[in-house]
C-alpha positions as CSV (number, residue, x, y, z in Angstrom):
1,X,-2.9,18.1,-19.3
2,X,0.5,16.3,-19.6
3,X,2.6,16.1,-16.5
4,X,5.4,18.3,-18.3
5,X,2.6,20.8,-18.0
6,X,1.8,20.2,-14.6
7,X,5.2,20.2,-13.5
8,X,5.8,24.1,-15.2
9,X,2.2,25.4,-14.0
10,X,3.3,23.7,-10.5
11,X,6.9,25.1,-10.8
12,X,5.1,28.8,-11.9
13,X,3.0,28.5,-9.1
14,X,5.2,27.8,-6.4
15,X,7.6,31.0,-7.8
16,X,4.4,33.0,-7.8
17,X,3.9,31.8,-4.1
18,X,7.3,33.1,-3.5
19,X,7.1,36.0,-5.6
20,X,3.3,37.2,-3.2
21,X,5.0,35.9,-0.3
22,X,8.1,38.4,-1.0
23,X,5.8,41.6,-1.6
24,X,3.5,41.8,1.1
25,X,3.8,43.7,4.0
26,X,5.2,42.7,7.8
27,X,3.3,42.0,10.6
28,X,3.5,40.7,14.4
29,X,0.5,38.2,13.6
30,X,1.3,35.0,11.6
31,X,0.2,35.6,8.4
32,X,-0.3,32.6,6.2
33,X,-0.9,32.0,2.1
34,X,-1.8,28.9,0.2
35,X,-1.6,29.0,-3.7
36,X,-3.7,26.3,-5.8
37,X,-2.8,24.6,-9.2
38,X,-5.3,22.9,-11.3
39,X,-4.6,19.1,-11.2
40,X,-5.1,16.2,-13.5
41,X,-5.6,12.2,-13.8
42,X,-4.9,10.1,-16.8
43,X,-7.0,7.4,-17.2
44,X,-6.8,4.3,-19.2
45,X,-10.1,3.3,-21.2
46,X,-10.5,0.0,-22.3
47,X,-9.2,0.2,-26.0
48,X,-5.6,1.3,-24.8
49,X,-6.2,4.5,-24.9
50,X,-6.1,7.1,-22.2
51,X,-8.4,9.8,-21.5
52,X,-7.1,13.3,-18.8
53,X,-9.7,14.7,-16.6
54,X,-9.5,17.5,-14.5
55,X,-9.4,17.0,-10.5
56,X,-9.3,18.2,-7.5
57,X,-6.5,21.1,-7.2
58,X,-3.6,20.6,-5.3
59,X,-2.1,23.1,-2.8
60,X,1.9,24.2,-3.8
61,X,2.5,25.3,-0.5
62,X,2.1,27.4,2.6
63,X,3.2,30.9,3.4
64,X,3.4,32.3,6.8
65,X,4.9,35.6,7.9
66,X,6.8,35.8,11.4
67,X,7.9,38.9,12.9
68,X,11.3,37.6,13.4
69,X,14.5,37.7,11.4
70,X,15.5,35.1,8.6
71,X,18.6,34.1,10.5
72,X,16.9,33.6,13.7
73,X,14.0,31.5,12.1
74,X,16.0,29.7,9.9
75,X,18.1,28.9,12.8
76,X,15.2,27.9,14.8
77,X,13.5,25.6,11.4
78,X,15.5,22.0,12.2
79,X,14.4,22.2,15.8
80,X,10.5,22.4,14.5
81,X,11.1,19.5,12.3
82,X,12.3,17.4,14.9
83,X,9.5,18.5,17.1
84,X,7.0,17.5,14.4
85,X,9.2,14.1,14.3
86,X,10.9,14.7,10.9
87,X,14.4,14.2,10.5
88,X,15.9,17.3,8.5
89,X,18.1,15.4,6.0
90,X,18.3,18.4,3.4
91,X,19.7,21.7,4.1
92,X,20.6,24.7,2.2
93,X,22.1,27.4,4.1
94,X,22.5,29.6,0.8
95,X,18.8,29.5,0.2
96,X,17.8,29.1,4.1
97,X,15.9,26.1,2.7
98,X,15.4,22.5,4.9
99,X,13.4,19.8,4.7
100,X,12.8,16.0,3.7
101,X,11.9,15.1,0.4
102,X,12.4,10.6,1.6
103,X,9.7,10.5,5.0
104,X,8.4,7.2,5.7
105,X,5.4,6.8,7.8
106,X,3.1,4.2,8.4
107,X,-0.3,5.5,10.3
108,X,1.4,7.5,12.3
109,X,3.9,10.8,12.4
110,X,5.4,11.7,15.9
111,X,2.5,9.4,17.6
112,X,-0.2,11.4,15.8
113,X,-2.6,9.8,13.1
114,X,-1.4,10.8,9.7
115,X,-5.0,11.7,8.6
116,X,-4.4,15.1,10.5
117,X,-1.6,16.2,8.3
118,X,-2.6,14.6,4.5
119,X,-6.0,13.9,3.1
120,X,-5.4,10.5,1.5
121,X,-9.0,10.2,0.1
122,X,-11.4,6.8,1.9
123,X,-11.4,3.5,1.4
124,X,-14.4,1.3,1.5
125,X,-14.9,1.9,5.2
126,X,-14.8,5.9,4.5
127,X,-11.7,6.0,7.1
128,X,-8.9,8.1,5.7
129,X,-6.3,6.2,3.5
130,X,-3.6,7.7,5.1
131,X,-4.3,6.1,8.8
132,X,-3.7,2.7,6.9
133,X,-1.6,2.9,3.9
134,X,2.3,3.6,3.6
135,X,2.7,7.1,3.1
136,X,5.9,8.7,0.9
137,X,6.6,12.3,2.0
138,X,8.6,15.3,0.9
139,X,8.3,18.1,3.3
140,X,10.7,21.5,2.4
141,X,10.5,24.7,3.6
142,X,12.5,28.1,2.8
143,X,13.0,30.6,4.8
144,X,12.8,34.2,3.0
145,X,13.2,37.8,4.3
146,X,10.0,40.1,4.5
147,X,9.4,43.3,3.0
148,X,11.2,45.9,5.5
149,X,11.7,43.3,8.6
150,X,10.5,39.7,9.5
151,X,10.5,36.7,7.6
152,X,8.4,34.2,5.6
153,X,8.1,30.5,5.6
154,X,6.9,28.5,2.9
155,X,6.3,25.0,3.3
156,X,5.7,22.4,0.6
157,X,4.3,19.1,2.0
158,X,3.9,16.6,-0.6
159,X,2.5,13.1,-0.2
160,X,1.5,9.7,-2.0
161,X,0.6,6.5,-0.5
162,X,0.4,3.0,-1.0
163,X,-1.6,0.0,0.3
164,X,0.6,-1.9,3.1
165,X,-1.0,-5.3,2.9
166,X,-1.8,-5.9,-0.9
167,X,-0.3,-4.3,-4.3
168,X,-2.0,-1.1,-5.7
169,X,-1.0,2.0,-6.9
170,X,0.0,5.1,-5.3
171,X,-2.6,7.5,-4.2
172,X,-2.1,11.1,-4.2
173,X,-2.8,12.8,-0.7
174,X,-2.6,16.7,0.0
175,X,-1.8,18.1,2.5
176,X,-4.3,19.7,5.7
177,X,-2.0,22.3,6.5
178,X,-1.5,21.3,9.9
179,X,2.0,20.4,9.7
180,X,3.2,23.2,7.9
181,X,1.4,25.5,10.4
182,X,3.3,23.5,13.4
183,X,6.3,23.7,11.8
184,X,6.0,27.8,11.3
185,X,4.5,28.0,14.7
186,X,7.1,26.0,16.3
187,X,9.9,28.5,14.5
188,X,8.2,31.2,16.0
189,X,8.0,29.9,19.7
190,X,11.9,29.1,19.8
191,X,13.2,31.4,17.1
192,X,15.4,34.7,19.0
193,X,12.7,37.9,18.6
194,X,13.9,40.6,16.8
């Protein structure tokens, strides 16, 4: 599968997300979704060519419902992203969208091992990449209103990382869902109730 391809079945998914997230029903309980893609790696074989194989799949995001309004949990989103130690650098008031698509971490985010928030794969000791390698994120997340009252978040955490000490090349992590579900839970704890 060619990464074009990825990218549109990624891009589909993520508006499908958005499009589920949009037609289901309020409620006062958090409420999350998480939409798959099928993912693929292109491998080199020894005669120059290169062979795809399918993979693990990927999550797209993370959906959670809030009994609250857009406005107030929009207004309540940059103040969960500094509590989860992210600095909101991108924000979209149209589209009620903020995030970081540039994070930095080494082994740790906020104080916390980074292994709780992205699944790096192991290394030869079987410890979690992402406790020792240099990890790239982008973390977004929208803010949409729910059918008849409340809101939605979605949440996007995507992540690669690289060895810190010798070269190598980038490792795809996914995500645990653990920051996105701090983040939404954090809006909800200081977001004005509707």
């Amino acid at each position: 599968m060619s990464r074009s391809r990825i990218r549109r079945l990624t891009t589909r998914s993520f508006s499908a997300l958005a499009g589920l997230t949009m037609a289901c029903s309020t409620s006062s309980a958090v409420r999350e979704r998480e939409v798959e893609t099928p993912a693929s790696t292109t491998v080199s074989t020894g005669q120059g060519g290169t062979i795809t194989i399918g993979t693990q799949t990927q999550r797209v995001g993370r959906a959670e419902e809030l009994n609250i309004t857009p406005e107030s949990a929009y207004g309540a989103l940059a103040k969960a992203y500094d509590f989860v130690g992210i600095e909101p650098l991108t924000r979209v008031d149209r589209d009620r969208t903020l995030g970081n698509a540039a994070v930095v971490a080494r082994r740790q985010l906020n104080g916390e091992r980074l292994s709780l928030f992205v699944d790096c794969g192991a290394g030869p000791t079987l410890a979690n990449l992402a406790d020792s390698y240099e990890l790239r994120m982008s973390v977004m997340s929208t803010v949409a209103p729910a059918e008849g009252s409340g809101s939605r978040i979605l949440t996007r955490v995507d992540a690669t990382a690289r060895p810190v000490v010798r070269s190598g090349a980038p490792v795809n992590c996914t995500s645990t869902g653990e920051l996105e579900r701090r983040i939404a839970e954090h809006v909800r704890n200081e977001a004005v109730p509707q």
